[in-house]
C-alpha positions in Angstrom: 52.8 136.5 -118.4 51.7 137.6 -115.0 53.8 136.9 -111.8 50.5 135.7 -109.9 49.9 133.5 -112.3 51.8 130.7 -111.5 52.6 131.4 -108.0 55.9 131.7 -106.5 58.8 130.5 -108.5 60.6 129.3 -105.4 57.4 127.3 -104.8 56.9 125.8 -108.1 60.4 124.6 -107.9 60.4 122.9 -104.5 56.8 121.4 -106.1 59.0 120.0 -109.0 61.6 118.7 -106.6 59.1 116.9 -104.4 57.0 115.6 -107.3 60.6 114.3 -108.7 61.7 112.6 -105.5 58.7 110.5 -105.4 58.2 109.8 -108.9 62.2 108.4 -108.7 61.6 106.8 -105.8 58.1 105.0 -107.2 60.3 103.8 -109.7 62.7 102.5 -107.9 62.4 98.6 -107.6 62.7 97.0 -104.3 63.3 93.8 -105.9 66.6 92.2 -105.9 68.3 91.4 -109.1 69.9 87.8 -109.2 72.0 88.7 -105.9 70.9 87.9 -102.8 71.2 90.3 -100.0 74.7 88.6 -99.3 76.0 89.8 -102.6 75.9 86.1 -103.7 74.0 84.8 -106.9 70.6 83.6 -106.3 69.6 80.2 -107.7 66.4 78.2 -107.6 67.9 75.2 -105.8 70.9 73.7 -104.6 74.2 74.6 -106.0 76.5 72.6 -107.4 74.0 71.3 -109.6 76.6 67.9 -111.1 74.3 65.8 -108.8 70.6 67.2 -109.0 68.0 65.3 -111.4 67.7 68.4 -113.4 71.1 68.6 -114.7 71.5 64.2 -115.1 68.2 64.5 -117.6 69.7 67.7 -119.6 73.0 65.9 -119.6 71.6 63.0 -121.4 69.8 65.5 -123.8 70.9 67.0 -127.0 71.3 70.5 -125.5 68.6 71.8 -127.3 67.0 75.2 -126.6 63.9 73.2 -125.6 66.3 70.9 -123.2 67.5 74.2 -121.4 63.7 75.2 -121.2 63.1 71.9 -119.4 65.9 71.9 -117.3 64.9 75.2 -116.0 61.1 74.3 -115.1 62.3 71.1 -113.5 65.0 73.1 -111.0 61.5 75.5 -110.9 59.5 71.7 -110.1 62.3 70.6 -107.2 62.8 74.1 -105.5 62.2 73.8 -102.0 60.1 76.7 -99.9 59.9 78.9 -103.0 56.5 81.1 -104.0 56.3 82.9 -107.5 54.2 85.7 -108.1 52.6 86.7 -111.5 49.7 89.0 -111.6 48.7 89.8 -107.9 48.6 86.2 -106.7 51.4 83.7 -105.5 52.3 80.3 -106.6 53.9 77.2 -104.8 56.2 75.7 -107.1 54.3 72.8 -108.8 51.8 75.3 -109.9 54.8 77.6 -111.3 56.1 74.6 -112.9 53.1 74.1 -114.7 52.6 77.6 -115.9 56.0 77.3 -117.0 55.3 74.3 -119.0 52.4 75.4 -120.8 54.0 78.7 -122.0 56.8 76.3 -123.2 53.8 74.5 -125.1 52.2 77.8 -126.2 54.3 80.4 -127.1 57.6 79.0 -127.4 59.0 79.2 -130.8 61.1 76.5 -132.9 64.5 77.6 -132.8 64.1 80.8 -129.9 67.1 81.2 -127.9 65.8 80.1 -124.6 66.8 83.8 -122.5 64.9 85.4 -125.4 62.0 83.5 -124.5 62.3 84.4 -120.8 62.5 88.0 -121.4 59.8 88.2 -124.3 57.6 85.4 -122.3 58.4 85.3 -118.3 60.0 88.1 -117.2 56.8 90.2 -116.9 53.2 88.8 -117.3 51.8 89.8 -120.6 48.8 91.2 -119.2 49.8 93.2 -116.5 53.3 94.1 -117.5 53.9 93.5 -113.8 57.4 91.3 -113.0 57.1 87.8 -112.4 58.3 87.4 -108.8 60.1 84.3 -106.7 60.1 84.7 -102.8 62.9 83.0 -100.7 62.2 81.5 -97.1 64.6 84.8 -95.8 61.5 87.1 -97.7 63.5 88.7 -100.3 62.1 88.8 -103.4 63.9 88.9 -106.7 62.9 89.4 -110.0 62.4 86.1 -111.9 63.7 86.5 -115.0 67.1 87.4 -113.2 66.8 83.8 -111.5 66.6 82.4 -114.9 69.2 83.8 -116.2 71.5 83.1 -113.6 70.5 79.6 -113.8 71.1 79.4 -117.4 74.4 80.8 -116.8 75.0 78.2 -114.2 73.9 75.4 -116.6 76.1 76.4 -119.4 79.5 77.2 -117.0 78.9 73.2 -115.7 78.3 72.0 -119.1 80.9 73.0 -120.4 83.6 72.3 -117.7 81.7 68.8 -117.7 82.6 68.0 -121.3 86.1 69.3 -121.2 86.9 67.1 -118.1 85.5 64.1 -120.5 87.4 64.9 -123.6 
């Protein structure tokens, strides 16, 4: 192998360095990740959620997979200043809700556990393989399936607490 060939060594490796910083820092998400910049968890609406029409209706429910679906388009439905993004254009939430609803309709599965269905279904548009987005009035933007998630969460922790303070 001839020196010349490649160049410099000491070049090659400050190339390799350089091309490594950006690649690292391309895949870096600026995203946040169910936090907001607070450190606090980031929900679609109001919190506690005893008193919102979303959690009366799933109350009154079975508790099905389906009724946790449901509950988490309608807090989607009554979020307030909220835009979701999902393949290079943003939403307002009635139109999110709807797109919600009809992958509920279409590719939900009898039985799926409902954060299964978020990460197979919502977390990143099957297309594009791009995250599905939700902007906040403050302009941070998390990741939506993180939202979700956290709502679910939320749902089950005041479900449960609900039932034992009735037994």
């Amino acid at each position: 192998m001839h020196p010349k060939m490649f160049g410099n060594p000491i070049k090659i490796n400050l190339w390799t360095l350089l091309l490594a910083v950006f690649l690292l820092s391309a895949c870096a998400s600026p995203y946040l990740k169910g936090v907001t910049p607070r450190g606090d968890r980031a929900y679609l609406g109001p919190v506690p959620i005893e008193k919102t029409e979303s959690y009366q209706t799933y109350l009154h429910s079975r508790h099905t997979e389906v009724d946790k679906q449901r509950y988490l388009f309608q807090r989607l439905k009554a979020s307030e200043n909220l835009q979701f993004y999902d393949d290079g254009r943003w939403y307002d939430t009635l139109e999110a809700y709807r797109g919600g609803m009809w992958l509920m309709r279409n590719r939900y599965k009898e039985g799926q556990d409902s954060r299964e269905f978020i990460r197979k279904y919502i977390e990143r548009s099957e297309q594009t393989n791009q995250y599905r987005l939700v902007q906040y009035p403050d302009g941070s933007v998390q990741i939506g399936s993180y939202i979700l998630y956290n709502e679910l969460d939320l749902l089950e922790e005041t479900t449960k607490k609900d039932l034992a303070d009735k037994a």
